[in-house]
One Martini backbone bead per residue (centre of mass of N, CA, C, O) as a GRO file, in nm:
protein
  275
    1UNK     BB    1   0.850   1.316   0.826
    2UNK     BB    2   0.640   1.339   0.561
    3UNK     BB    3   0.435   1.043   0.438
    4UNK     BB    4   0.364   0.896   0.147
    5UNK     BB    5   0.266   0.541   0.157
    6UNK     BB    6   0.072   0.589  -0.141
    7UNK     BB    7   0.197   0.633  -0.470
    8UNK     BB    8   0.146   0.651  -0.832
    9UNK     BB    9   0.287   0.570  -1.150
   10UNK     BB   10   0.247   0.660  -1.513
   11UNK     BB   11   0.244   0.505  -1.812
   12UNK     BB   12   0.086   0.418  -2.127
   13UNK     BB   13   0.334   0.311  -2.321
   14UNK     BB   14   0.387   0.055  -2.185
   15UNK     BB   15   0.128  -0.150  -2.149
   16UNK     BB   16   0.117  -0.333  -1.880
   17UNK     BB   17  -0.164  -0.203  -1.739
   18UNK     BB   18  -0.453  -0.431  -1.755
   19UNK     BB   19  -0.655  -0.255  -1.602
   20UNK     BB   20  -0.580   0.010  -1.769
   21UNK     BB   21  -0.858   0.160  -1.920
   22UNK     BB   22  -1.033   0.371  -2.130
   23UNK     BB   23  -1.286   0.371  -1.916
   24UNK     BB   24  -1.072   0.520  -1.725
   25UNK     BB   25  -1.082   0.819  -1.744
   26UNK     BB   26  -0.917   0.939  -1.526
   27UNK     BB   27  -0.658   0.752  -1.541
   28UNK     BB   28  -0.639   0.779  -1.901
   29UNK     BB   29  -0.293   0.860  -1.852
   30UNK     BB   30  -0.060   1.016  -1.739
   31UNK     BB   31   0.199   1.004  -1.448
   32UNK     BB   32   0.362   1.225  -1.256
   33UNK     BB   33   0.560   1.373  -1.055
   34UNK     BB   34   0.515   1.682  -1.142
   35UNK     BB   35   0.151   1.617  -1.087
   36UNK     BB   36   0.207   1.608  -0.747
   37UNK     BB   37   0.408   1.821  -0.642
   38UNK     BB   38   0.211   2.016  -0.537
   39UNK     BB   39   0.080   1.868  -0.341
   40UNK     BB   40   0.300   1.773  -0.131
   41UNK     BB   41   0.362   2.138  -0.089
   42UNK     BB   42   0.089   2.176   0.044
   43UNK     BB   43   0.090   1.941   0.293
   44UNK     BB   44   0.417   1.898   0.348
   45UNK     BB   45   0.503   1.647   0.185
   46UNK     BB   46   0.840   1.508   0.147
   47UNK     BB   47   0.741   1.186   0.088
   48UNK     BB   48   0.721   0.900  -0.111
   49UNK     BB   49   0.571   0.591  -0.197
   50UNK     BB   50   0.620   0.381  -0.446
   51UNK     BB   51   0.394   0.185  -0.641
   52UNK     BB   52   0.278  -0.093  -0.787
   53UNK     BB   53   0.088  -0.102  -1.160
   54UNK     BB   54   0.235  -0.370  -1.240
   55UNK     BB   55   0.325  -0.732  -1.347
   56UNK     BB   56   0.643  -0.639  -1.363
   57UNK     BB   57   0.972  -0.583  -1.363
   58UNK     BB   58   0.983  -0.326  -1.537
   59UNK     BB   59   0.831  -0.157  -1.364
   60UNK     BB   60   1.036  -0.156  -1.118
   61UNK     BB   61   1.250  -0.027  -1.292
   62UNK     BB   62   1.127   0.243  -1.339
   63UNK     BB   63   1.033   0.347  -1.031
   64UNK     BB   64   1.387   0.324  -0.973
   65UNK     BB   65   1.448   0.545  -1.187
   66UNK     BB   66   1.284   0.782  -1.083
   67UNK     BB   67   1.385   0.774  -0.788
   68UNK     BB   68   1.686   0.882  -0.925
   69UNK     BB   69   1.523   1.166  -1.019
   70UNK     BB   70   1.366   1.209  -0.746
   71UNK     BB   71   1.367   1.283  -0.392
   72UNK     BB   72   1.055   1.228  -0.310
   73UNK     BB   73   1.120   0.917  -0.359
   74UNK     BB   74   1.192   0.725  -0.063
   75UNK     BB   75   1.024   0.438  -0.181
   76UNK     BB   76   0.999   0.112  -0.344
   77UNK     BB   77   0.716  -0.111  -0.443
   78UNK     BB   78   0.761  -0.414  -0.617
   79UNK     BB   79   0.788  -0.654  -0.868
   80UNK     BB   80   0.757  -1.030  -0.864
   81UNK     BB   81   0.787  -1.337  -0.982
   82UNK     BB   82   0.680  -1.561  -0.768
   83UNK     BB   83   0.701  -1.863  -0.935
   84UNK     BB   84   0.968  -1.778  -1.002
   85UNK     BB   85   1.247  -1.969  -0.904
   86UNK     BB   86   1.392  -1.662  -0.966
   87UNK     BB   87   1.306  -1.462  -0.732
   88UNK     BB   88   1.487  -1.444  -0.554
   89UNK     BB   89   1.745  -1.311  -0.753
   90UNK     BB   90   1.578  -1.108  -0.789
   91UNK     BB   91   1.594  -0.985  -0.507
   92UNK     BB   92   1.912  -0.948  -0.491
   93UNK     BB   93   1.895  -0.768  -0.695
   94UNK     BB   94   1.737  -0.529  -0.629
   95UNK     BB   95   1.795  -0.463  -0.342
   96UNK     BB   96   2.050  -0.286  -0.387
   97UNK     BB   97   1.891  -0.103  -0.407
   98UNK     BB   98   1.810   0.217  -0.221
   99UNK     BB   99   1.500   0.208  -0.271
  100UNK     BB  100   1.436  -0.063  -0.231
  101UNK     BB  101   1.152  -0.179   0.006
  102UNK     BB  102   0.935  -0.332  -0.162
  103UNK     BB  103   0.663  -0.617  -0.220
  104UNK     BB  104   0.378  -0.669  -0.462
  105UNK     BB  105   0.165  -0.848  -0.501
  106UNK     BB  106  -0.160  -0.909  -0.724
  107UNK     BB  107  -0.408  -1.053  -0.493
  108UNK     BB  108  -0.647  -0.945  -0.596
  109UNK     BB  109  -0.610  -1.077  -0.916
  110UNK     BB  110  -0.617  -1.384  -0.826
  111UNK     BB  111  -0.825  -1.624  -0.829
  112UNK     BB  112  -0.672  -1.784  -0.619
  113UNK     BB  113  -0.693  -1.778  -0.265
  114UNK     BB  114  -0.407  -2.026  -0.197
  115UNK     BB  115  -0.152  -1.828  -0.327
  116UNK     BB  116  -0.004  -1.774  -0.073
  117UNK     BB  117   0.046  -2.064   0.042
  118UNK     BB  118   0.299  -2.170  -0.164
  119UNK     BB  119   0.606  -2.262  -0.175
  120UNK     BB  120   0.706  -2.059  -0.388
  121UNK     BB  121   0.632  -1.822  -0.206
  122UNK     BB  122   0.799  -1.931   0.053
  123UNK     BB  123   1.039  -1.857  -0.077
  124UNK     BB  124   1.038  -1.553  -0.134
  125UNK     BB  125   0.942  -1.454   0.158
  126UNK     BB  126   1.197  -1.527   0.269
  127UNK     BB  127   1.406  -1.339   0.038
  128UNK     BB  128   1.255  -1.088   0.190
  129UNK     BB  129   1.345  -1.093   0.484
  130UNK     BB  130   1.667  -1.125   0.440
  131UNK     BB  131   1.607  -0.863   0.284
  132UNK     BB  132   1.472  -0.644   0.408
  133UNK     BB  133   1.136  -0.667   0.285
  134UNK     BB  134   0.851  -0.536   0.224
  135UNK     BB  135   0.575  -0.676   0.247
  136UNK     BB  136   0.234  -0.583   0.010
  137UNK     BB  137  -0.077  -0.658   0.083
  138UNK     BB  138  -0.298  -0.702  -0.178
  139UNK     BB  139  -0.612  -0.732  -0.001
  140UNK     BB  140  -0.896  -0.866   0.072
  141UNK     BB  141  -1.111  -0.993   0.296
  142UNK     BB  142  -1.097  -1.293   0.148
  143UNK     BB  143  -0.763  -1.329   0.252
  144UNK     BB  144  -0.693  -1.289   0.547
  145UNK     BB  145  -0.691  -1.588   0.650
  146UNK     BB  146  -0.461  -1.660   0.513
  147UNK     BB  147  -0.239  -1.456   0.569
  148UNK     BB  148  -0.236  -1.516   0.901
  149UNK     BB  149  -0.103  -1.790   0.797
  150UNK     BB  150   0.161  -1.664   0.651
  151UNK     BB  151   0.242  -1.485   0.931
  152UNK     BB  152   0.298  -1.766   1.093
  153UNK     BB  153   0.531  -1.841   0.897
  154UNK     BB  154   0.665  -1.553   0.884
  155UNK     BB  155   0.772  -1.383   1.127
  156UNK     BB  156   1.028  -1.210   0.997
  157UNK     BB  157   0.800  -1.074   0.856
  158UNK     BB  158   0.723  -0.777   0.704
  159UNK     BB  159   0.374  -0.621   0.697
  160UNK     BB  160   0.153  -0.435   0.450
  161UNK     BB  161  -0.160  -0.347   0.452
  162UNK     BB  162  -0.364  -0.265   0.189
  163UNK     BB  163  -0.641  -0.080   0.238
  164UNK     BB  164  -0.745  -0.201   0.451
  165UNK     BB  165  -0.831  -0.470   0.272
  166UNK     BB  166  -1.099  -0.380   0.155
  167UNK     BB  167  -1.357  -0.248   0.240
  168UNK     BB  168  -1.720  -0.276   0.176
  169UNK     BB  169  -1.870   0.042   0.223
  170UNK     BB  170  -2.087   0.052   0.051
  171UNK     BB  171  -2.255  -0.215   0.179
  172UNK     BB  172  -2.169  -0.257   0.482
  173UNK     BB  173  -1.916  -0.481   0.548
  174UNK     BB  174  -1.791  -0.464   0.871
  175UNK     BB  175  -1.813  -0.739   1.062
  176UNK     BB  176  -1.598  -0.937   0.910
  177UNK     BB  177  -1.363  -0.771   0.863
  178UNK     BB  178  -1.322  -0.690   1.159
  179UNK     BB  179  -1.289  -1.016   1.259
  180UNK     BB  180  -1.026  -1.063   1.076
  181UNK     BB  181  -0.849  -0.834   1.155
  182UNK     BB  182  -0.825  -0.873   1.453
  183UNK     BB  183  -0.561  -1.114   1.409
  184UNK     BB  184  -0.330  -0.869   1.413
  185UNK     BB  185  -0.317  -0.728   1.698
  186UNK     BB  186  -0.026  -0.893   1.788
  187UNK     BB  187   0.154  -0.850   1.516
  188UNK     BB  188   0.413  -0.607   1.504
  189UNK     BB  189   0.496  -0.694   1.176
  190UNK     BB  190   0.196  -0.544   1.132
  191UNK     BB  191   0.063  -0.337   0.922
  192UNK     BB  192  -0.128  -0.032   0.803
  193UNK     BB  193  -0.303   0.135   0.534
  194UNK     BB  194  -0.417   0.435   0.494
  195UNK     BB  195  -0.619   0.356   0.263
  196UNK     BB  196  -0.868   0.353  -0.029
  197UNK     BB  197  -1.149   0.387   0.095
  198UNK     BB  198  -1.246   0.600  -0.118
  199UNK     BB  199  -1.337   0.370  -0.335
  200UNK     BB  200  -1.518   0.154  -0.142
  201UNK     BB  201  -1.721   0.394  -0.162
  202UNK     BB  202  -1.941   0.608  -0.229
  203UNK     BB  203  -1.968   0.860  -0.478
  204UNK     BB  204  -2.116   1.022  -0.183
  205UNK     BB  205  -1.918   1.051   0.045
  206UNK     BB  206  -1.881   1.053   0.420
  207UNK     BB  207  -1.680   1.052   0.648
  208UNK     BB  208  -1.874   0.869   0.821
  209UNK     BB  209  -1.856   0.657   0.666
  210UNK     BB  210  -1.524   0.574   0.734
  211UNK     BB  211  -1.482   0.591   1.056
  212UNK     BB  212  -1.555   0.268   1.127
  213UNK     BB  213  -1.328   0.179   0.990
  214UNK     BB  214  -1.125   0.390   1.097
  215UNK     BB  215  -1.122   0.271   1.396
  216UNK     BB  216  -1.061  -0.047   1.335
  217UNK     BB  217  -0.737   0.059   1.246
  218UNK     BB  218  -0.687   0.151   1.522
  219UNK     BB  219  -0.752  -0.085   1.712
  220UNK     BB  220  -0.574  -0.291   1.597
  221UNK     BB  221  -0.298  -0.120   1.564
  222UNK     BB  222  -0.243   0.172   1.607
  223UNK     BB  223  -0.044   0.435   1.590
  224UNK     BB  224   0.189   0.257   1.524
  225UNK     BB  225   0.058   0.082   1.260
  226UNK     BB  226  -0.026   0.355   1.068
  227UNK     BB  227  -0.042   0.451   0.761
  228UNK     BB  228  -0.027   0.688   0.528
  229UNK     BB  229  -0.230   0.754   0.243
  230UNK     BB  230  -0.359   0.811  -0.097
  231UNK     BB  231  -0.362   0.641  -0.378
  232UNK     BB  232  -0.225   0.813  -0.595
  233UNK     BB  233  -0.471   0.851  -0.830
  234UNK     BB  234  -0.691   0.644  -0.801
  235UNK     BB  235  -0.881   0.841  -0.580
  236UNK     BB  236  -0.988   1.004  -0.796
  237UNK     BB  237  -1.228   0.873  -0.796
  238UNK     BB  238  -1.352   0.951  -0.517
  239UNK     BB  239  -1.096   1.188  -0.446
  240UNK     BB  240  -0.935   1.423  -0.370
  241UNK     BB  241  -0.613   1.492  -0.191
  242UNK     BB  242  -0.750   1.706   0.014
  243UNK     BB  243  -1.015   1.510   0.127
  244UNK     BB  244  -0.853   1.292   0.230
  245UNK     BB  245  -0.696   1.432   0.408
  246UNK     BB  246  -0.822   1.611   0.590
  247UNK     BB  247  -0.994   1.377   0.688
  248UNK     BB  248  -0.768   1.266   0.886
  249UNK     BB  249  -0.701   1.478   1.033
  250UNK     BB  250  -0.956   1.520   1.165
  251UNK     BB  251  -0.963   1.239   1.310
  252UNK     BB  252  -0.743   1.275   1.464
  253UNK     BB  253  -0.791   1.477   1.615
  254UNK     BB  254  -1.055   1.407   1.749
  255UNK     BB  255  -0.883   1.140   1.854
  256UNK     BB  256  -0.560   1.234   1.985
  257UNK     BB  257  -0.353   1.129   1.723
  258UNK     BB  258  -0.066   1.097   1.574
  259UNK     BB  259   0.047   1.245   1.330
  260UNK     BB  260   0.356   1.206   1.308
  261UNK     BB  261   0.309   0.897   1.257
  262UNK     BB  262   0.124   0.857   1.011
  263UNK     BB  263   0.213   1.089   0.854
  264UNK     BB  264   0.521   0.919   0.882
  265UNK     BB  265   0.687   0.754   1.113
  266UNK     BB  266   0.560   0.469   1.017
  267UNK     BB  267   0.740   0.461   0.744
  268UNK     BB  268   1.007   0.519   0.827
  269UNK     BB  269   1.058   0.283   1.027
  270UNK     BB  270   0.937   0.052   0.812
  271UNK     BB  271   1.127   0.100   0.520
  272UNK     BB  272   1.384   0.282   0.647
  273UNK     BB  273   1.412   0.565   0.579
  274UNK     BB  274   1.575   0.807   0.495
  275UNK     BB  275   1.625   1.158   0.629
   0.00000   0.00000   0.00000
């Protein structure tokens, strides 16, 4: 199956959504799967991972509602209240669900930058292990080294980290990312979605600005641990849906890297998706 690893929907009238404001002009309308489906028909795609954008239970609720109703939706990763003593019950509550493939915390928005260290979280974690579901790790650059603090804390959790942690691709800083990256290297339980990148950088991208970013994760992960996503609507913000798979697609052929994994096999490995 063909993937897209990493994908929103939203209604606005749920009014959960505290990043998404009237300002973000693109963005700010809901999003809806039959709004997707054209795309996803064009390029081939299957089915997708849908994300969560609001760090709600109910948000959770919503998109498992949701991948009820579409059959292109092959799993779902939800939120649920880390620090809340009650997260693991949510955890075991909803694992039941059979689209319910993974949970996110929204580490970027949190202004800790230790809070996925504390106790509550790795009580979480483990009941996240036990119950087989991917941790989907919303950080940025300077989040990396705690991270792989918690994953050596946590060797039987699956992790996925989204948006190759957001480097700043805009100022061009490649060097520090890239060497808390490659902490990751030897890690088999950790994967990369290969998304996000073109929110991170100049509103003029071209591929090659991208390009040593996404050798980077490449380098560190291999064809093997990366996942294609579009980020999509978000990703509206700075390129159409056509022009981010397409810039991927060149990169693979290029480079005669696997687009079968890529763009779908690590996926569905990864969170275990039925064909």
């Amino acid at each position: 199956m063909r993937i897209d690893a990493h994908q929103h929907f939203w209604r606005i009238k749920r009014n959960d959504y505290g990043w998404l404001t009237p300002e973000l002009t693109t963005l700010y309308k809901d999003f809806e799967p039959d709004d997707l489906t054209p795309l996803l028909n064009r390029h081939n795609v299957d089915g997708t991972i849908l994300v969560q954008a609001a760090p709600t239970e109910a948000e959770t609720l919503f998109l498992l509602q949701l991948s009820e109703q579409y059959e292109s939706i092959k799993g779902v990763v939800g939120w649920v209240d880390f620090d809340n003593l009650n997260a693991p019950k949510s955890i075991v509550k909803l694992s039941k669900h059979p689209k319910l493939v993974g949970i996110r915390p929204m580490i970027q928005d949190i202004e800790d930058i230790d809070w996925m260290l504390s106790p509550a979280v790795s009580n979480t974690l483990q009941s996240l292990s036990q119950h087989q579901l991917v941790f989907d790790a919303l950080v940025k650059p300077q989040h990396l080294k705690n991270l792989k603090l918690l994953i050596d804390q946590h060797r039987n959790l699956k992790v996925v980290i989204n948006h190759g942690a957001k480097p700043n691709i805009k100022e061009n800083k490649l060097h520090q990312w890239r060497s808390d990256l490659s902490a990751f290297r030897d890690l088999p339980n950790v994967s990369c979605k290969l998304s996000g990148l073109v929110t991170e950088a100049s509103n003029d991208w071209q591929a090659k600005d991208l390009f040593p970013y996404i050798d980077t994760i490449f380098d560190v992960f291999g064809e093997q641990r990366v996942l294609w996503g579009s980020d999509w609507p978000v990703s509206l913000l700075a390129s159409s849906y056509t022009k981010w798979f397409d810039t991927v697609e060149r990169y693979l052929t290029q480079n005669n890297l696997s687009k079968a994994r890529v763009f779908g096999g690590n996926a569905v490995s990864t969170y275990k998706l039925k064909k």
